[in-house]
C-alpha positions, 0 to 999 in steps of 0.5 A, a space after each residue: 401221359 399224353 403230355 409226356 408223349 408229346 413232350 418227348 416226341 419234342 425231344 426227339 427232334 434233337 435227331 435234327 441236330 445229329 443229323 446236321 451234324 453227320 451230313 453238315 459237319 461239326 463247324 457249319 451245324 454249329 454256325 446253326 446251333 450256337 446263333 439258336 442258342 443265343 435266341 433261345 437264351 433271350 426268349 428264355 432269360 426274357 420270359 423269366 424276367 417279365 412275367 406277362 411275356 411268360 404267360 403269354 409264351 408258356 401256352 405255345 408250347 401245347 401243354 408240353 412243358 412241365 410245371 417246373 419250367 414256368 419258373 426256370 429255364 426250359 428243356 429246351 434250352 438245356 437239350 440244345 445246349 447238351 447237344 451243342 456242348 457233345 458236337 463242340 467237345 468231342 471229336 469222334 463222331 461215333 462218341 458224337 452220335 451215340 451221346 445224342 442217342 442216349 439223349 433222344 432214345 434213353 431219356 425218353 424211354 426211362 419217362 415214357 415207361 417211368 410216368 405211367 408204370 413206375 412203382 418203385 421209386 428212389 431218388 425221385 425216380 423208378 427202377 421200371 424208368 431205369 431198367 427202360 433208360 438201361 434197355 435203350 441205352 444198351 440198344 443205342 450202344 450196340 449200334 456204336 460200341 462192341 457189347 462190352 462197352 454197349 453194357 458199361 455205358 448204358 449202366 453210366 447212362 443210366 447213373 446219369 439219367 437217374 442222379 439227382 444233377 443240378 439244372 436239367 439230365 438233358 445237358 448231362 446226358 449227352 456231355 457225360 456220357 461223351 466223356 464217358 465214352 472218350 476216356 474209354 476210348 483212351 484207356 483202350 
């Protein structure tokens, strides 16, 4: 438990990238983000590549990194890149900074309360993680939606956070929950 509190307080960082963008703009905190990703890609892709590096860099990161990750991209990688993909699609900055909610508070909340208290499992995951992604869901909703909305999108949210999606719910949380949030904005 103690790592995945250290690994979401990580997480929690992508707060940097929504406030660059309410206070920078979308154009100068992707001059920022997109150089970072490039890094982050190469140190990612190297690591892979050539296992020493990969011993050697894996410890930096304090034990937050899951096992999975010696082998394949980290979240790293795949948060920043749902972050830049949701800042660079969307246009509405409320869409913008509640889809980068639902990836900070909602993810964190459905591993923070899934890991240690998770008895009923299904598709890998618990329903007491789901209902905790729903919960902060619905509470980054209201910030930016009217109640209705705030409901439907964190059941979307929630859907996301728990299908089994291919490579990491870090890219799918943020971009489809954007999507989600435009076509609803466009339907009404």
């Amino acid at each position: 438990m103690k790592r995945e509190i250290k690994r979401k307080l990580f997480h929690a960082l992508s707060l940097v990238y929504a406030a660059g963008y309410y206070y920078l703009g979308k154009e100068s905190v992707l001059k920022i983000l997109v150089p970072a990703i490039v890094i982050v890609g190469i140190v990612e892709s190297s690591r892979l590549l050539f296992p020493k590096l990969n011993q050697a860099i894996m410890p930096l990161f304090g034990g937050i990194q899951r096992e999975s990750e010696m082998t394949r991209f980290s979240g790293i990688f795949w948060t920043l890149l749902g972050c830049i993909l949701t800042i660079w699609i969307f246009k509405d900055p409320r869409i913008i900074l509640c889809s980068l909610g639902y990836l900070v508070f909602a993810d964190a909340a459905a591993a923070l309360v899934g890991v240690p208290l998770g008895r009923h499992k299904f598709f890998g995951k618990s329903m007491e993680g789901s209902l905790a992604c729903f919960t902060a869901s619905l509470l980054v909703g209201l910030v930016f939606l009217n109640p209705l909305w705030a409901v439907s999108a964190a059941f979307f949210v929630t859907a996301v956070e728990l299908a089994p999606l291919p490579w990491n719910d870090n890219l799918w949380i943020p971009t489809l929950s954007g999507c989600f949030l435009t076509l609803k904005s466009i339907i009404l």
